[in-house]
N, C-alpha and C positions, 0 to 999 in steps of 0.2 A: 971931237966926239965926246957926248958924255956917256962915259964909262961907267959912274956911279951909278945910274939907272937904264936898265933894257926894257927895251918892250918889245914880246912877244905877238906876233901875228900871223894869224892863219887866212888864209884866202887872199894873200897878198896880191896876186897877180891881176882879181878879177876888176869892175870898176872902182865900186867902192872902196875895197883893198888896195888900190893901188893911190887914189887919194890917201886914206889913213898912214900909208905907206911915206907919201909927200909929204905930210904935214910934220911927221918924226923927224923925218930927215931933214927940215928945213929949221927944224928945232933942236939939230943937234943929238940926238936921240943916237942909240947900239941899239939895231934891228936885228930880231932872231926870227926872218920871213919862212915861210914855207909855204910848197905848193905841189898838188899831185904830179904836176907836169913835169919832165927834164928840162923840156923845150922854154917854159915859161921861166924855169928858175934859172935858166941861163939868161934870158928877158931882162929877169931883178935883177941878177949880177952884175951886167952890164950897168942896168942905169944906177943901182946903188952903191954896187964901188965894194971892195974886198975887207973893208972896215966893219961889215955885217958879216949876219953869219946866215947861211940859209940852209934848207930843209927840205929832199924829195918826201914827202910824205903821203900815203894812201889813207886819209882819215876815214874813210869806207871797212877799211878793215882794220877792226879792232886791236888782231894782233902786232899787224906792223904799226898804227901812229902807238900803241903802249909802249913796245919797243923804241919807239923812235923816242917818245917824251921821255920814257925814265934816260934815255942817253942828254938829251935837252936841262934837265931837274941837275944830273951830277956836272956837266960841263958850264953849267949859267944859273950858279947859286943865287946870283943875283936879280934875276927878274924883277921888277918890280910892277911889269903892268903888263895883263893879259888883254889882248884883244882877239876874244870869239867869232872871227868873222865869214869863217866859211860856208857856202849852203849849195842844195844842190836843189835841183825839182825831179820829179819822176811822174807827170800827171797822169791823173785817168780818173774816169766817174769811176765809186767805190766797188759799184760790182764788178767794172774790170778790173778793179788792179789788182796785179799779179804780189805775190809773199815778197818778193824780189824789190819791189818798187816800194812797198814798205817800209822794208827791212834796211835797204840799201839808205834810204831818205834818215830813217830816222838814227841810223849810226851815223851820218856823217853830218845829221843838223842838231842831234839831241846828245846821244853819248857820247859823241868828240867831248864836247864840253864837260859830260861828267870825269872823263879821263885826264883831258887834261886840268882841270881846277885838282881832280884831286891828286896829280904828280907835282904840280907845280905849286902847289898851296903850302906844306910843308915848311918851303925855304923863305915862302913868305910871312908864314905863322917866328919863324924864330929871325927873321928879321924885323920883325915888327912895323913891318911896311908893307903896302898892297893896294892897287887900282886891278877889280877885274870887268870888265866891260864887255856884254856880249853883243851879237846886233840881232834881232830877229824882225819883227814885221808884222806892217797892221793888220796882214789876215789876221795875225795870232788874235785880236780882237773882233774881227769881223764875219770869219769863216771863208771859205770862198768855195764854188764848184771846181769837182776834179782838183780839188790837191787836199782829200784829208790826211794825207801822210805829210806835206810841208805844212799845214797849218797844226796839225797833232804836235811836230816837232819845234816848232816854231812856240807855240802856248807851252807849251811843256818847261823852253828855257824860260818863262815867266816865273811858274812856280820853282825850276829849280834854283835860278837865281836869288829869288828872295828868300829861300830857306839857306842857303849859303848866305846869304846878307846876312841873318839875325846869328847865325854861327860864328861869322868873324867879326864884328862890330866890335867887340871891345879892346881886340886885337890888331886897330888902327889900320884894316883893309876892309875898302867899299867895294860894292860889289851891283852893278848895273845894267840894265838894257836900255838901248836904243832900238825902236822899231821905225825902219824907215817905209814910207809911202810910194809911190812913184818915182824912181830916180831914173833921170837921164842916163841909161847904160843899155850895152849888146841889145837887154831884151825888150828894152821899149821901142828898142829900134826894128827892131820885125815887126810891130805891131805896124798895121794899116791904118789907113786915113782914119778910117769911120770906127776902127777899135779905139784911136789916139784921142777922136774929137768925144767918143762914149765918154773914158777915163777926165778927159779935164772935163767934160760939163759936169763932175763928181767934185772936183778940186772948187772951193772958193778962190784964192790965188789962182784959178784957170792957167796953171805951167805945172810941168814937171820939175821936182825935186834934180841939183846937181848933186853928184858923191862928194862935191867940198861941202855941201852942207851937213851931211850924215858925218864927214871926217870932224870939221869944225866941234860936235857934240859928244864925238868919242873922244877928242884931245880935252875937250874941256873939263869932262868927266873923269878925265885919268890925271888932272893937274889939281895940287894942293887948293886952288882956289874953288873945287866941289868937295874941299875934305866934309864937310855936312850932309850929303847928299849917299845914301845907300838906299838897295831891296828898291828901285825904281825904276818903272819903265816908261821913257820920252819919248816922244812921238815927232815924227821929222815930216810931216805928210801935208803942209799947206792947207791943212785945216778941212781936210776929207772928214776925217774922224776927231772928235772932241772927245774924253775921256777923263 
């Protein structure tokens, strides 16, 4: 294992997390996973092996992931690379949705991130090292019906990522998104024929995105050979959206 560098990940268990998950481990990588579930982090344990370290964590409530990070911040000074990749949906057209569905979306897809960058930033500010990588999604550019609470929190890490870019630049941590497009995961997989055949006649590549391609961009993103690369958002979407 390399010990010298951890990387932090949240939404470990889900598709895409759990590629990003793959790609570490097969790199050698000290994974700091977490996951609201028991059930799922007993999941990671098993396939990751007792050389990581993992995290039940409820990023919906405020109070318990601050609790849980500032215990994460003093026990793994060393972090060296965050990955933001948790998210949740709560749909509804905007005149139904409930405070709840809001409230709950945008803590656990917008303020996570502001909590954890700024517990975990610190140790990265005086080691003079830092990859933070978040993932968010092409609504964040597109808008979509029925989810102004995931596309709200989704644009959001937009701008708050690039204002954390221009903060640490000179302090040798980059700071990133990845928004991916359609990935082959759970929720493409309920969609039906005639939702499936909608979505690719949108796509020029006509296929779904896999999560090794979204992981492929976050690895590359958090490795010395993107030290040039900050305050950017990549697009993993087979060419839906041009930007």
């Amino acid at each position: 294992m390399n010990f010298d560098k951890k990387v932090f990940i949240t939404g470990a268990s889900g598709g895409i997390g759990s590629a990003i998950c793959d790609i570490y481990q097969k790199n050698e990588y000290n994974m700091i996973l977490t996951s609201s579930s028991k059930e799922k982090l007993d999941v990671l344990k098993n396939k990751y092996g007792n050389e990581n370290f993992y995290y039940n964590i409820d990023i919906s409530d405020p109070v318990n992931l601050q609790k849980s990070i500032d215990e994460i911040s003093n026990d793994h000074k060393n972090i060296s690379i965050i990955v933001n990749n948790a998210g949740i949906t709560e749909d509804n057209l905007i005149f139904r949705m409930k405070s709840e569905q809001w409230s709950k979306v945008i803590q656990t897809n917008l303020n996570s991130n502001y909590q954890i960058i700024k517990t975990l930033l610190p140790n990265m500010l005086s080691n003079r090292y830092g990859k933070i990588i978040g993932v968010s999604s092409i609504v964040a550019s597109t808008g979509n019906p029925g989810q102004a609470n995931y596309v709200a929190s989704k644009a959001g890490m937009i701008g708050l990522y690039k204002s954390i870019a221009l903060e640490v630049a000179k302090r040798n941590i980059t700071v990133n998104l990845v928004s991916p497009g359609f990935i082959s995961t759970l929720m493409t997989d309920k969609l039906n024929k005639n939702q499936k055949d909608n979505y690719l006649s949108k796509i020029p590549m006509a296929k779904f995105g896999e999560p090794i391609d979204v992981a492929n961009l976050v690895y590359f993103l958090s490795s010395d050979k993107a030290s040039y690369i900050t305050g950017q958002t990549i697009h993993v979407n087979g060419g839906m959206l041009m930007v």
